[in-house]
C-alpha positions as CSV (number, residue, x, y, z in Angstrom):
1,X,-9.8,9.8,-9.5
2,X,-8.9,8.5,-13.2
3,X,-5.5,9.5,-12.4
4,X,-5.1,7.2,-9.3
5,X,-6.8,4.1,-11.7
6,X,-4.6,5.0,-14.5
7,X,-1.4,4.9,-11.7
8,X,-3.0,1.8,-10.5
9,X,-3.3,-0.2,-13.6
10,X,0.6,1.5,-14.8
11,X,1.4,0.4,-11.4
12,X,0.4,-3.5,-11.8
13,X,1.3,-3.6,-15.5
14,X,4.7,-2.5,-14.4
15,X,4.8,-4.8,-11.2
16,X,3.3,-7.9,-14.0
17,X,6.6,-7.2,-16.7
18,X,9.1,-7.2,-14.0
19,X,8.0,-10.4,-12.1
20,X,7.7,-11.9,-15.6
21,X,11.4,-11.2,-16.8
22,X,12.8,-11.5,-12.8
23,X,11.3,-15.0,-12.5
24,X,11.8,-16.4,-16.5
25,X,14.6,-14.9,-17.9
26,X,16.5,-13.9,-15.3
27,X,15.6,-17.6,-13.3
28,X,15.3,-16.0,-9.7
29,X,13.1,-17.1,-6.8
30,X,10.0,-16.2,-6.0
31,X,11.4,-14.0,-2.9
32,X,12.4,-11.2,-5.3
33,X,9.2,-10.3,-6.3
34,X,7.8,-9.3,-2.1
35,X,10.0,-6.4,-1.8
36,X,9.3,-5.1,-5.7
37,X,6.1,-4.8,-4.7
38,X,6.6,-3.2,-1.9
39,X,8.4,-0.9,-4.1
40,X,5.7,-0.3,-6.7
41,X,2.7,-0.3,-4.7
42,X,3.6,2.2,-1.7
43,X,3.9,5.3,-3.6
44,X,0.3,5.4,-5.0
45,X,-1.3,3.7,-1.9
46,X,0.6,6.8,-0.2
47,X,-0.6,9.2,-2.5
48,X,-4.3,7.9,-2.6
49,X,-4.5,8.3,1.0
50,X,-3.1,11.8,0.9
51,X,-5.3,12.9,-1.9
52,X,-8.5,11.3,-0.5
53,X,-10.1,13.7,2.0
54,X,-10.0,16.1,-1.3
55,X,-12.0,13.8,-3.2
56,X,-14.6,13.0,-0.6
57,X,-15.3,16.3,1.1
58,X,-16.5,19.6,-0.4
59,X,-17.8,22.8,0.5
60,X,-20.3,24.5,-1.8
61,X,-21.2,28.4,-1.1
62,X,-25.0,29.6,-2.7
63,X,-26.2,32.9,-2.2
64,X,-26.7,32.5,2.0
65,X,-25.6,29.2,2.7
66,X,-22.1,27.3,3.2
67,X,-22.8,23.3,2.9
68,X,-19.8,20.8,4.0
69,X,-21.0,17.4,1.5
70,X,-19.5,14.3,1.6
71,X,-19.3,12.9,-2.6
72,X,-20.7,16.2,-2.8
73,X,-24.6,14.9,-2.6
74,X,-24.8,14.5,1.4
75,X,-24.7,17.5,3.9
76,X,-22.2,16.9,6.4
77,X,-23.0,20.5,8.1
78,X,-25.0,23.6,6.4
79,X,-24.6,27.2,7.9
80,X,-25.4,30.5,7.0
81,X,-23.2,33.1,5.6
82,X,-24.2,35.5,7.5
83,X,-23.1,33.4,10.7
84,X,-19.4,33.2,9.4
85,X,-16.5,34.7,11.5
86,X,-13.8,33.5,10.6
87,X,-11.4,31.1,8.8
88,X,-8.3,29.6,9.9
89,X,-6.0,27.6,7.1
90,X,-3.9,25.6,7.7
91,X,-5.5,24.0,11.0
92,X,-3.7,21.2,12.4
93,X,-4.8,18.2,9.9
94,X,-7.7,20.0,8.6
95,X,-6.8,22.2,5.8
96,X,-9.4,24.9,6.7
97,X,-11.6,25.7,9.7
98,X,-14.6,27.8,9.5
99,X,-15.6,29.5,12.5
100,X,-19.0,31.3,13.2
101,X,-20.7,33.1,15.5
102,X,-23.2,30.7,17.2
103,X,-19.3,28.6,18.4
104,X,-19.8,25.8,15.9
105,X,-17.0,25.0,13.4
106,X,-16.8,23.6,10.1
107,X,-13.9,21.7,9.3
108,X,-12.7,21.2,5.9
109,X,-10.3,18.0,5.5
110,X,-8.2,18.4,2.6
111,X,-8.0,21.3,-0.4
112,X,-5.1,23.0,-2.6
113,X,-3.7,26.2,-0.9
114,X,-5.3,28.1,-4.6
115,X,-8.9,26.4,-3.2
116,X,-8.5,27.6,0.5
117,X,-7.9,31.4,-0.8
118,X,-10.4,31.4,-3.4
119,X,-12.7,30.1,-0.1
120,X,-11.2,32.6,1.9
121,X,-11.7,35.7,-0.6
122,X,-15.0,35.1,-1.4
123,X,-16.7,34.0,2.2
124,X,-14.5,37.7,3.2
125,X,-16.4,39.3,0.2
126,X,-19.7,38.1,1.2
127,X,-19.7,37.9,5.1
């Protein structure tokens, strides 16, 4: 998260120089300044978005229980180990699905590929 501020604020300081020396010292209009901001702002706005899912979802493993949270203090969806099948990563947009044995599915939005085997390894090891 302090990397996407820190990109922001770069980001704006950036956007703040160039509109000062494109308008003063280089005497341009106004109209200049739309599409370098387009240009400076769609990159982290793109990247925020991507990396967001991974910021606001987790999943937490205890001893017999596999919580989904959301800012990783509200249960999305709790199951038990014991109950796990399966998982399936990559799934569509989801990064992982769990699958166990009562049909229901937990689906896990956004993780690094090291996360989703770690996840993998471990639920296999304890399952």
């Amino acid at each position: 998260m302090r990397a996407i501020v820190t990109g922001t604020i770069v980001g704006i300081i950036a956007y703040l120089f160039s509109g000062y020396f494109i308008l003063f010292h280089e005497h341009r209009p106004l109209s200049v300044l739309l599409p370098l901001l387009f240009i400076i702002l769609i990159p982290p706005i793109a990247i925020f978005l991507g990396i967001i899912p991974t910021l606001l979802f987790s999943i937490y493993i205890s001893d017999e229980w596999i919580e989904h949270r959301f800012l990783d203090k509200f249960i999305v969806s709790k199951f038990k180990i014991s109950d796990f099948v399966s998982i399936t990563a990559p799934s569509g947009a989801f990064a992982a699905v769990l699958h166990f044995s009562n049909g229901k599915c937990m689906r896990f939005f956004g993780a690094h590929y090291a996360v989703i085997g770690a996840l993998t390894s471990r639920l296999a090891n304890t399952a």
